[in-house]
KOLLOSE-679626 format. One record per residue (C-alpha): residue in one letter; y, x, z. Coordinates in steps of 0.2 Angstrom, whole numbers, plus 5000, padded with zeros to 4 digits. Each point is the difference from the previous one (the first is absolute). Last residue first. Layout:
BEGIN
A / Y / X / Z
...
END
This chain:
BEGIN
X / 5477 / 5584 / 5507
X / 5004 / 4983 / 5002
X / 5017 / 4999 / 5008
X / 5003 / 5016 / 4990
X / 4999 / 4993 / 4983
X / 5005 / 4985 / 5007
X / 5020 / 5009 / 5005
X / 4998 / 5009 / 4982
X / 5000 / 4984 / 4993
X / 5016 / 4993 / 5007
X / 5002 / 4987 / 5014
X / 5017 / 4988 / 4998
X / 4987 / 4984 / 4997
X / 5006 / 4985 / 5011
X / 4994 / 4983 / 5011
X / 4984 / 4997 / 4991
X / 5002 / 4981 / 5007
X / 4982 / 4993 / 5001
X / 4998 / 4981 / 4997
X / 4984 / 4995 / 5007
X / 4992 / 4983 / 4991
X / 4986 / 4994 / 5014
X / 4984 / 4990 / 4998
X / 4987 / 5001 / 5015
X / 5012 / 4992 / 5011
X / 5004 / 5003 / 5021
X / 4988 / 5014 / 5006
X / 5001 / 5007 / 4985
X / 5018 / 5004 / 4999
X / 4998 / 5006 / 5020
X / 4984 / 5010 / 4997
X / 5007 / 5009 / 4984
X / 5016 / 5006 / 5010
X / 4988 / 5006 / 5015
X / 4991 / 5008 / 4988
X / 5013 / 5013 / 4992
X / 4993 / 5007 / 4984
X / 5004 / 4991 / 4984
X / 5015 / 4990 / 5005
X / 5007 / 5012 / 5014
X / 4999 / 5016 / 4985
X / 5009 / 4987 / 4989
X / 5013 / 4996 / 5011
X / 5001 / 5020 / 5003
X / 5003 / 5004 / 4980
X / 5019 / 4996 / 5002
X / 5002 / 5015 / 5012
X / 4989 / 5015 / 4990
X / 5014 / 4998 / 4986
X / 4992 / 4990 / 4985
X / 4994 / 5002 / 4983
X / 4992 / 4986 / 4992
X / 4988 / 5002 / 4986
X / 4992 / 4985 / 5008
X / 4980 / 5006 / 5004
X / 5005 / 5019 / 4998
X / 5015 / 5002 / 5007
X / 5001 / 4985 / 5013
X / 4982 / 5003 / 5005
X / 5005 / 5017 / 5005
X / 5015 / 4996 / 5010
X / 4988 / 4988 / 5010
X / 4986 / 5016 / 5003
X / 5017 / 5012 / 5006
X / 5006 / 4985 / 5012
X / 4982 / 4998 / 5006
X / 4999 / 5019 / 5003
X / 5016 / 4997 / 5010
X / 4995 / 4986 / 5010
X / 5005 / 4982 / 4999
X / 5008 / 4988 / 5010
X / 5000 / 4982 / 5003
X / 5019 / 4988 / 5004
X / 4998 / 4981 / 5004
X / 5005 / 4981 / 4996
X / 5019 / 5009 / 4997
X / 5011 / 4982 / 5004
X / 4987 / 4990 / 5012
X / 4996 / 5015 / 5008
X / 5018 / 5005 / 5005
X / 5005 / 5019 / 5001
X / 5002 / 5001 / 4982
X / 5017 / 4990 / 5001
X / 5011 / 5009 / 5014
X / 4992 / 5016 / 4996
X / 5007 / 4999 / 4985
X / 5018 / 5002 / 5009
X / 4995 / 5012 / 5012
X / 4993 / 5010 / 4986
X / 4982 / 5007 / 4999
X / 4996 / 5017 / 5002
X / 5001 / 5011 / 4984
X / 4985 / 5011 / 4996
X / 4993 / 4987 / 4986
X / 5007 / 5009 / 4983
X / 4990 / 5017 / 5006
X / 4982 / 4990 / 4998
X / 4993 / 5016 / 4999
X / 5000 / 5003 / 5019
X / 5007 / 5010 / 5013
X / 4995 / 4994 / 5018
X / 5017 / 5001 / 5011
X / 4999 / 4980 / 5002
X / 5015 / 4993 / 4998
X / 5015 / 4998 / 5009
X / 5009 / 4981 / 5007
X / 4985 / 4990 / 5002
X / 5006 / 4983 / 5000
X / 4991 / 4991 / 5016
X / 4987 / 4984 / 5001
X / 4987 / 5011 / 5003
X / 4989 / 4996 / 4985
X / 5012 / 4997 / 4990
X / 5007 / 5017 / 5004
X / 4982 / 5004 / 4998
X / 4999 / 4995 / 4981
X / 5017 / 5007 / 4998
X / 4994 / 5018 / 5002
X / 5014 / 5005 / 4990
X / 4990 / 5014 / 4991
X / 4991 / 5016 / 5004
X / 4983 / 4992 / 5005
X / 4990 / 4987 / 4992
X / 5010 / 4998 / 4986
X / 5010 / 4985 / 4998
X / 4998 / 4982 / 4991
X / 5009 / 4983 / 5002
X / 4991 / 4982 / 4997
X / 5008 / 4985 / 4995
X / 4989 / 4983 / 4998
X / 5007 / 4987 / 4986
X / 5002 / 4983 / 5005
X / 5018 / 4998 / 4998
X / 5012 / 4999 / 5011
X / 5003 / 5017 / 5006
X / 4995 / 5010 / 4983
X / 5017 / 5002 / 4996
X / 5005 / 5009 / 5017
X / 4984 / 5008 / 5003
X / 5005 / 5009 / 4981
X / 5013 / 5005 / 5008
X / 4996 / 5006 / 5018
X / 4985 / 5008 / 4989
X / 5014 / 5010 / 4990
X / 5009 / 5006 / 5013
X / 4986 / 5005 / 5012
X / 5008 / 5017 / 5004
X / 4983 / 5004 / 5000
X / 4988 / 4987 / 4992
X / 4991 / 5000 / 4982
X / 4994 / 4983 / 4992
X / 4988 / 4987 / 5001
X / 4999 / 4984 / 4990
X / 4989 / 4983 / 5004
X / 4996 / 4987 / 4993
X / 5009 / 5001 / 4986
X / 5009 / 4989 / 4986
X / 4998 / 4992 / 4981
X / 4984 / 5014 / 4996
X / 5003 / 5005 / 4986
X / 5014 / 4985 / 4999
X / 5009 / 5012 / 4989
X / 5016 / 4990 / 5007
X / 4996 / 4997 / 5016
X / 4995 / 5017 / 5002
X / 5015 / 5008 / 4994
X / 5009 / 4989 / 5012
X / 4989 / 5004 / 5016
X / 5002 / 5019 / 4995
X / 5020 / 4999 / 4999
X / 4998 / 4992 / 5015
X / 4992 / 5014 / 5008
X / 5010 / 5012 / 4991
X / 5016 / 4991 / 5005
X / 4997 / 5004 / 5020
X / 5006 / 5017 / 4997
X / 5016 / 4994 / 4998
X / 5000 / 4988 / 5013
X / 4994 / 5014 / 5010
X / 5014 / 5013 / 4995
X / 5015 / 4983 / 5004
X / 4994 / 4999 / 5017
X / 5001 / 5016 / 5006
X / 4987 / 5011 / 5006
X / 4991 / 5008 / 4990
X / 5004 / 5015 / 4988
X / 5016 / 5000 / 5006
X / 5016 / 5004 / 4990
X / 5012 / 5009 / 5010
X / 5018 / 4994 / 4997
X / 5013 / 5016 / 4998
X / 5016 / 4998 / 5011
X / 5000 / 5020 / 4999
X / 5000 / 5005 / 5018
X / 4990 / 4987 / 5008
X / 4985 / 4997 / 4983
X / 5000 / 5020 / 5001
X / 4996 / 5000 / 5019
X / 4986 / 4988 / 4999
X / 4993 / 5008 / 4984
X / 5000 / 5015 / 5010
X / 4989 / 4993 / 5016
X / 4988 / 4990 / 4987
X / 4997 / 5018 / 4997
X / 4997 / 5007 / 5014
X / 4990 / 4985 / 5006
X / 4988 / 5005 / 4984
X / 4997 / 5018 / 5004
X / 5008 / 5015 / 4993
X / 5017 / 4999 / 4998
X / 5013 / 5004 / 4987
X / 4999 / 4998 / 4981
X / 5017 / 4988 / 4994
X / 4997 / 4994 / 4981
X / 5016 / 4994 / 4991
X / 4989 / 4987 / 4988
X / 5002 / 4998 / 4982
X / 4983 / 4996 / 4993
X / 4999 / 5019 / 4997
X / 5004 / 5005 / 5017
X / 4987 / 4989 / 5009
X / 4987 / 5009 / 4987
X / 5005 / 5017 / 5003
X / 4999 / 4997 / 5022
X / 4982 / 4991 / 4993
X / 4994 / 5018 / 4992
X / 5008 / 5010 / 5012
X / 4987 / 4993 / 5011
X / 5006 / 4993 / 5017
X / 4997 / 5011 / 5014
X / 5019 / 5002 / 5004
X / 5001 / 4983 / 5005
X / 5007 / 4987 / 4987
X / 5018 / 4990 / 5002
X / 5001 / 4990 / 4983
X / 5020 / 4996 / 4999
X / 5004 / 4988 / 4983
X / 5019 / 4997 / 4995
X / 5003 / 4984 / 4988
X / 5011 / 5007 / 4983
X / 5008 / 4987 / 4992
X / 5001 / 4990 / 4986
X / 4989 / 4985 / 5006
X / 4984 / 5002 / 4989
X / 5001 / 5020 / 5004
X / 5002 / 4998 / 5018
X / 4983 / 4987 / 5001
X / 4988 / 5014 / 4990
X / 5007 / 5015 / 5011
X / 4998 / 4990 / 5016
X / 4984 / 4990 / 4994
X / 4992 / 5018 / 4996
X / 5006 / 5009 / 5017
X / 4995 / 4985 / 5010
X / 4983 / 4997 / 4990
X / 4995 / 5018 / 5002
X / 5002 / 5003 / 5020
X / 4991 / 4983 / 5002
X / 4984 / 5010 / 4992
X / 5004 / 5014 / 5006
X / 4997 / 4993 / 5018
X / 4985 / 5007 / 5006
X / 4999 / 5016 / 4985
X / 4986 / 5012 / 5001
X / 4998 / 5019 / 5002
X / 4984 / 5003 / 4998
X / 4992 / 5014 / 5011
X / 4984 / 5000 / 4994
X / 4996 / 4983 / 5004
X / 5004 / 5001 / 5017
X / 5018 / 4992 / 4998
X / 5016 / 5007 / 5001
X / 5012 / 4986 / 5001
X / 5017 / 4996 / 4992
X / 5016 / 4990 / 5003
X / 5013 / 4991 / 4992
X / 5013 / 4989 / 5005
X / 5013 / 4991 / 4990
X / 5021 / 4999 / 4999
X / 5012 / 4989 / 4989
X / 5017 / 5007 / 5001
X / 5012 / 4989 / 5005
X / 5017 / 4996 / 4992
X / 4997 / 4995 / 4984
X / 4983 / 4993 / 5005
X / 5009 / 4988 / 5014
X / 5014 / 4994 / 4988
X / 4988 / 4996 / 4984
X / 4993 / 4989 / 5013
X / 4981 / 5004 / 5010
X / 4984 / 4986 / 4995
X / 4998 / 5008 / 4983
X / 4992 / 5017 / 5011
X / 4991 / 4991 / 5011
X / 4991 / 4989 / 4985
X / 4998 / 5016 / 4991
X / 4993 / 5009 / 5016
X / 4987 / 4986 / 5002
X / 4993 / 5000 / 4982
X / 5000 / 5018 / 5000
X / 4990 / 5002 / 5014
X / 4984 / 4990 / 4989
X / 4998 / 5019 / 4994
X / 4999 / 5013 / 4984
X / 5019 / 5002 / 4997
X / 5001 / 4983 / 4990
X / 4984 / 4992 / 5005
X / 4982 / 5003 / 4993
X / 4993 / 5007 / 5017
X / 5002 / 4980 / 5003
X / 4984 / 4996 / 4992
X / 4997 / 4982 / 5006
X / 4982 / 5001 / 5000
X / 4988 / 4986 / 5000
X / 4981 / 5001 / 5009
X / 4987 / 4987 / 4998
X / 4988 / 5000 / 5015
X / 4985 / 4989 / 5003
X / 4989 / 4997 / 5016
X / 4983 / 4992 / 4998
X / 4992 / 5014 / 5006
X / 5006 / 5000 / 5017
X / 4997 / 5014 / 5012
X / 5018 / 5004 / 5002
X / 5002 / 5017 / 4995
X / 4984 / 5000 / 4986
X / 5007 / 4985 / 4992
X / 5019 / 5004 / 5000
X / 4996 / 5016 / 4991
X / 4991 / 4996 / 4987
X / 5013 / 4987 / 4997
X / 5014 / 5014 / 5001
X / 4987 / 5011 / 4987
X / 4997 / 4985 / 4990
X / 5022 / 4996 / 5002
X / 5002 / 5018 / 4994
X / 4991 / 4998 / 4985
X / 5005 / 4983 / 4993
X / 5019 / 5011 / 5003
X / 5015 / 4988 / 5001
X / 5017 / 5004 / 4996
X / 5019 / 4994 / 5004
X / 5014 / 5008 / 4992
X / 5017 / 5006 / 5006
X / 5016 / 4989 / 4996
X / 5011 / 5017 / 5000
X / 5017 / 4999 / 5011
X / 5016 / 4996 / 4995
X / 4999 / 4985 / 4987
X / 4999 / 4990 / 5018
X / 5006 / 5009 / 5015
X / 5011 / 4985 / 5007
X / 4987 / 4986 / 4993
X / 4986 / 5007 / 5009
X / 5012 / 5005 / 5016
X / 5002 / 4980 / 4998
X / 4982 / 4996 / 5001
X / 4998 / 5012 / 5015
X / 5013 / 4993 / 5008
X / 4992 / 4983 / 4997
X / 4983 / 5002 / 5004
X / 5008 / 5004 / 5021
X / 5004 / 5014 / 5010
X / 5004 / 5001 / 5017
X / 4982 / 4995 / 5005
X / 4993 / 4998 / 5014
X / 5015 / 4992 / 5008
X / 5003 / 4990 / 4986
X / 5014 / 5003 / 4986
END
């Protein structure tokens, strides 16, 4: 493992083979429609009207429990002895915000919060016994999600009312119970997982050869486990990789970047794209800070976010959680992103990762309304 880089193509090759049969082989689609818009796009943004965009979706708000997390949990989880979940009790963070859109209650890390209580339950009963889940949530969580956590099988603990408070109590549990805390991020056996839906996506399109590869593929950032992942497979090949965030309210890994520092907290802006207000890992951080490995990170505004999941729904029939629409919103409306493609081919095949889908409809309903 390099410097750079403590991950190579063949961890992430052999987290592929560890969690295969375990995790759902999500589509890929393409949208003639999307790609005009894209293209339309790309012209206006850049000033050059020969520029092309065709747009390929790797829809990973079709995974098991709604989210690529649960590849990188699963390949966690299979990585500890029958002697370490026998004795530990597996423990997860999660946390909520109240946002401005009417005083949504949202989940930032539900999403993880669900895969580790699903692959506990799911993993005990294939082995014969029971594999004990901890969810730690702050006394602002919906009843709703605590319900949830319990009915997957998780001991749910409500204490605390910011998110260092909570990591706080999950540190504690994790001491006084021998529990292993599952991290959303930053460990190298979650990325390698997460890393498999990038090359699940370079395999499916090898072998529908519609098209045979990318150019390009673009993808949420927070945590930034799954663009150190896909950076990971993509580190040798000729394939561009490009992260997404919201303009404010998220990582802010496009100026960490910038600075050449991790952020360590986020922005206190609220936004829609819940799913993205985690800073970056330490670990991550490691691989996305180097421009030769993530090629750049772009952002997206709210209203662009909420025009993005729109053309999901209506032009694909997709529906997405506010997060996994930002690539698009970047694609369709950030111009510095469509000066630099354009500025270096007039021909590009994006591959967009629509990272997950745990929204309901009564959450649009009120987005929109």
């Amino acid at each position: 493992m390099s410097a750079s880089n403590p991950l190579t193509i063949s961890d992430v090759q052999e987290a592929a083979e560890r969690i295969r049969g375990k995790v759902q082989r999500t589509p890929i689609l393409e949208s003639r429609r999307l790609s005009q818009f894209a293209t339309q796009a790309l012209q206006a943004g850049s000033g050059n009207d020969k520029a092309r965009l065709r747009l390929i979706f790797k829809c990973e708000n079709m995974q098991t429990t709604g989210c690529f997390k649960f590849r990188g949990v699963t390949n966690f989880m299979l990585g500890l002895s029958d002697a370490q979940l026998k004795r530990a009790r597996v423990s997860s963070l999660s946390f909520f915000q109240t946002t401005n859109y009417k005083t949504l209650k949202f989940d930032i890390e539900g999403n993880h919060a669900q895969a580790t209580a699903y692959t506990a339950q799911t993993l005990g009963e294939e082995k014969g016994f029971a594999i004990k889940c901890t969810m730690v949530m702050p006394e602002n969580a919906p009843p709703a999600k605590v319900e949830a956590a319990r009915r997957l099988g998780a001991s749910v603990v409500v204490r605390g009312s910011s998110l260092p408070e909570c990591i706080k109590i999950a540190t504690q549990i994790e001491e006084e119970t021998g529990a292993t805390f599952v991290p959303p991020s930053g460990h190298a056996e979650v990325v390698s997982g997460q890393g498999t839906a990038m090359l699940e996506f370079l395999q499916q399109l090898e072998d529908t050869r519609i098209p045979s590869s990318l150019d390009a593929v673009i993808m949420p950032a927070a945590g930034a486990g799954l663009l150190a992942g896909a950076a990971t497979v993509c580190k040798d090949l000729p394939i561009r990789v490009y992260g997404a965030e919201p303009v404010k309210g998220g990582a802010g890994l496009r100026h960490s970047r910038r600075r050449g520092q991790r952020a360590t907290s986020i922005d206190p802006f609220l936004t829609i794209a819940d799913g993205l207000r985690s800073p970056t890992s330490e670990y991550t951080w490691n691989i996305v800070k180097h421009p030769n490995v993530v090629n750049g990170v772009y952002a997206a505004s709210d209203p662009e976010v909420k025009m993005a999941l729109r053309y999901l729904l209506e032009e694909m029939k997709v529906l997405v959680e506010p997060a996994a629409a930002v690539p698009l919103a970047v694609v369709l409306f950030n111009t510095e992103f469509q000066r630099d493609l354009a500025g270096m081919q007039d021909d590009w095949t994006v591959g967009l990762i629509l990272s997950g889908g745990n929204t309901t409809i009564k959450k649009m309903i009120q987005m929109y309304s």
